[in-house]
C-alpha positions in Angstrom: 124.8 139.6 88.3 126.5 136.9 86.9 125.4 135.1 83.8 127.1 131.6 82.2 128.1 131.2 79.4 129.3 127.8 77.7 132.2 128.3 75.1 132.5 126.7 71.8 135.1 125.9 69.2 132.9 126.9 66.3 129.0 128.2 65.6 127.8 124.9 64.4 128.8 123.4 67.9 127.0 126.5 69.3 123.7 125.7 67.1 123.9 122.5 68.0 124.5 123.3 71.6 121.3 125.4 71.8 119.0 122.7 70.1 120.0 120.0 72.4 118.9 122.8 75.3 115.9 124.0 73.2 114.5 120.4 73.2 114.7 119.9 76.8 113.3 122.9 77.7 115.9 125.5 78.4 116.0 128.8 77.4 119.9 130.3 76.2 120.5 133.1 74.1 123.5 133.3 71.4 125.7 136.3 72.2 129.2 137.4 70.9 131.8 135.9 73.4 133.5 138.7 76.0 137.0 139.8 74.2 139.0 138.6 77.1 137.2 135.0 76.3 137.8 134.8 72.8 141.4 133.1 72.1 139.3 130.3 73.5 136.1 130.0 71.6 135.2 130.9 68.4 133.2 134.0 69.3 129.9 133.1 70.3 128.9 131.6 73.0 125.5 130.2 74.7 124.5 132.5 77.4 122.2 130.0 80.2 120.7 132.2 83.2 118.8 129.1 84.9 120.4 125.8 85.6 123.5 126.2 84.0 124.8 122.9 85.3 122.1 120.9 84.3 122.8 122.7 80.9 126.5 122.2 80.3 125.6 118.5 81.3 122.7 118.1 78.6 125.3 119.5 76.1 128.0 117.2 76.8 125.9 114.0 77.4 124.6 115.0 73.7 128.5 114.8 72.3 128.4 118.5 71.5 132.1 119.7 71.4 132.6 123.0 74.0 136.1 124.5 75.5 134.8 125.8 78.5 132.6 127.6 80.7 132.9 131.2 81.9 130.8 133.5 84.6 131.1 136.6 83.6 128.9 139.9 84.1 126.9 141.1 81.1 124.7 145.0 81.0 
C-alpha cells in the first residue's frame, strides 16, 4: 500500500505542517523519514493516508516550507 508522506526541511516546519492539517480536519501522523529520503528532509516527515493532495495544498497555501513529497510503502 502506498502511503504519502510530505518532507520537510526541519521539525518546526513539520509541527507547523501538521497544525495547519489538524485545523482543517485531516488526520497525519509524524514518523521518522525512510533512510533513502533523508539527505532531503530533516528526518521526519508527515505521513497523510487520505487526500494527500488536498493536504500538500493546505500546507503550502499556509506558507509552510516542505522539500518534497514521497510515496513510499510503510509495514
Amino acid at each position: 500500500m502506498n502511503n504519502n508522506l510530505i518532507l520537510f526541511p526541519s521539525m518546526t516546519a513539520v509541527l507547523k505542517g501538521r497544525e495547519v492539517l489538524r485545523r482543517h480536519g485531516f488526520f497525519s501522523k509524524v514518523i521518522r523519514t525512510p533512510a533513502n529520503l533523508r539527505r532531503r528532509s530533516c528526518g521526519y516527515s508527515l505521513l497523510v493516508k487520505k487526500n494527500f493532495d488536498d493536504a500538500v495544498t493546505l500546507i503550502k497555501n499556509a506558507n509552510v516550507k516542505t522539500v518534497g513529497v514521497a510515496a513510499v510503502d510503510l509495514p
